[in-house]
C-alpha positions in Angstrom: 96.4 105.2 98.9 98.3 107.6 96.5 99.6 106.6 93.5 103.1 106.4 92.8 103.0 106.4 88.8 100.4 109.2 88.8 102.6 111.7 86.1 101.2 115.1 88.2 101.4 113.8 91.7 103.9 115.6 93.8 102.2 113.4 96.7 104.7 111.2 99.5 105.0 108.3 98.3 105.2 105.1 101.5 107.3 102.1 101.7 104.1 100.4 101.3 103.5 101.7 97.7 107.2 100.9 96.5 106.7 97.3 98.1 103.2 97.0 96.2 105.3 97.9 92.5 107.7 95.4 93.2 105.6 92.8 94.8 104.3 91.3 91.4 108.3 90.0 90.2 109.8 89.8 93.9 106.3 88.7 96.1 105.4 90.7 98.6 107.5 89.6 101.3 110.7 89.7 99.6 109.7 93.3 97.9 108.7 94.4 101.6 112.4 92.9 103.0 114.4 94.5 100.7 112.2 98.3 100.6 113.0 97.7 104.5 116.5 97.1 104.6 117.5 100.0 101.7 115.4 102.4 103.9 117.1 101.5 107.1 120.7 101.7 105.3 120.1 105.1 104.0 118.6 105.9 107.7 115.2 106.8 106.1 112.5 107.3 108.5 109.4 105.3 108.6 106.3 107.1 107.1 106.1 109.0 103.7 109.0 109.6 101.4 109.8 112.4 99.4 110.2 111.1 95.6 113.7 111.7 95.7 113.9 109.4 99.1 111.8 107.0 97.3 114.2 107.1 94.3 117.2 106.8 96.4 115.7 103.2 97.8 114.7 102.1 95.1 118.5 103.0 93.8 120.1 101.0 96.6 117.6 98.1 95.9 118.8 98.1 92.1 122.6 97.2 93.2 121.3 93.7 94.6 122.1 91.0 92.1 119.5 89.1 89.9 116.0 89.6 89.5 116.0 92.1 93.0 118.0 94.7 91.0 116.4 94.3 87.9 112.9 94.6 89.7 114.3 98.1 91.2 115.8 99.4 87.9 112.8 98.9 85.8 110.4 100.2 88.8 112.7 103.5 89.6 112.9 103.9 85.7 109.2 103.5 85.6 108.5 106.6 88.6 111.6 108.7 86.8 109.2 109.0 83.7 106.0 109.5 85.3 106.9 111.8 87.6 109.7 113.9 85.1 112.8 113.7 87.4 116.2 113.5 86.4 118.6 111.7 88.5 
């Protein structure tokens, strides 16, 4: 599996690899619910995302309330720095 945080990786990133960096504060099968439902809403395909498609679910995720936002902020603030993009 690629890795999302790696700072030189240009690489697709997959649902399954935002779902495993918010799994550890959400649990799995809320992290994988709400990677689902963002990626539907922005009519994302299934299969590998461009960073700035994994960015842009990981931005809808941050508008849910509580700990589900928070999660999504701190993890899209986490990729943004590795990888050098400005949003």
């Amino acid at each position: 599996m690629n890795d999302p945080s790696d700072p030189g990786s240009d690489a697709p990133v997959t649902r399954a690899e935002l779902v495993e960096l918010l799994a550890p504060a959400l649990g799995e099968t809320k992290a994988t619910d709400v990677v689902r439902q963002a990626a539907l809403d922005l009519r994302i395909p299934n299969g590998q995302l461009t960073h700035q498609q994994a960015l842009s679910v990981l931005d809808k995720v941050a508008y849910a309330p509580g700990l589900v936002g928070i999660s999504a902020r701190f993890v899209k603030s986490r990729l943004i720095l590795k990888w050098g993009h400005c949003t």
